[in-house]
C-alpha positions as CSV (number, residue, x, y, z in Angstrom):
1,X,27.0,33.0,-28.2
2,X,24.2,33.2,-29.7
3,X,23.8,29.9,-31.2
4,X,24.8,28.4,-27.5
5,X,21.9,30.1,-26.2
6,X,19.5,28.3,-28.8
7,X,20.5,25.6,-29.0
8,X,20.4,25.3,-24.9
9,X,16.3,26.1,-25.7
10,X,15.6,23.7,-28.4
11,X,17.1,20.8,-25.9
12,X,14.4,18.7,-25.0
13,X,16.4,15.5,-23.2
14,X,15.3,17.4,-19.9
15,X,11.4,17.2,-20.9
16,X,11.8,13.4,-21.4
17,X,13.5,13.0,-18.1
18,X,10.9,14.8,-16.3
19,X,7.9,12.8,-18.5
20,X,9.8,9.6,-16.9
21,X,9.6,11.0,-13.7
22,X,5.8,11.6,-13.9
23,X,5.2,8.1,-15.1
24,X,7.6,6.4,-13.1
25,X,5.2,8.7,-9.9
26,X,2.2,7.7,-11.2
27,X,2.5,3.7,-11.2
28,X,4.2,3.9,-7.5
29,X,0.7,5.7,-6.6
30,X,-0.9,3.2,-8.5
31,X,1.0,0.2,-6.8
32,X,0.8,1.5,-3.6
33,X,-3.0,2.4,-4.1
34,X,-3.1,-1.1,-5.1
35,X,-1.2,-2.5,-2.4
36,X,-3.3,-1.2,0.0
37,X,-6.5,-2.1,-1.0
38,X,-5.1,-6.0,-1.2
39,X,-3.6,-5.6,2.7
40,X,-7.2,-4.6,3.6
41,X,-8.4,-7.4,2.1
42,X,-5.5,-10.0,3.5
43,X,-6.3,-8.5,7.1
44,X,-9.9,-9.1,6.7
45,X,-9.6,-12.9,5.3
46,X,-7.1,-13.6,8.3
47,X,-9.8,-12.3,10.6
48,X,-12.3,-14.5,9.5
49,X,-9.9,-17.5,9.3
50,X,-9.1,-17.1,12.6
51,X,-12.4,-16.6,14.2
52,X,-13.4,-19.9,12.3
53,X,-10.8,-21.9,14.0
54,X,-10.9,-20.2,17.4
55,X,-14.7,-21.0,17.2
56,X,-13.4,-24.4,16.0
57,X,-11.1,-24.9,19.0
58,X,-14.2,-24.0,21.3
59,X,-16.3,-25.9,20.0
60,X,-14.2,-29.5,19.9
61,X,-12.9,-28.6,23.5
62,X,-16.8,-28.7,24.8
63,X,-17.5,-32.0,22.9
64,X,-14.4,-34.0,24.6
């Protein structure tokens, strides 16, 4: 009995399964973080891509 008991506290296959978990949380934060910043960015271009050609439509439609 005694022996079952310590050998259940010198496992350590449940540390390494938690230290994945904590890495495997910390890139999905990351990518997300990531993510995020590059849809900001993507939104914004857009915008300005498509005030360029509206302005570009207006523009050509007053010269005809």
């Amino acid at each position: 009995m005694l022996k079952t008991i310590h050998s259940v506290l010198r496992d350590e296959s449940g540390a390494t399964a938690i230290e994945y978990g904590l890495i495997a949380a910390l890139v999905s934060v990351a990518a997300i973080a990531a993510l995020t910043a590059m849809g900001q960015n993507l939104a914004s271009m857009f915008s300005t891509v498509s005030s360029a050609l509206n302005n570009a439509v207006v523009s050509g439609a007053g010269s005809s």
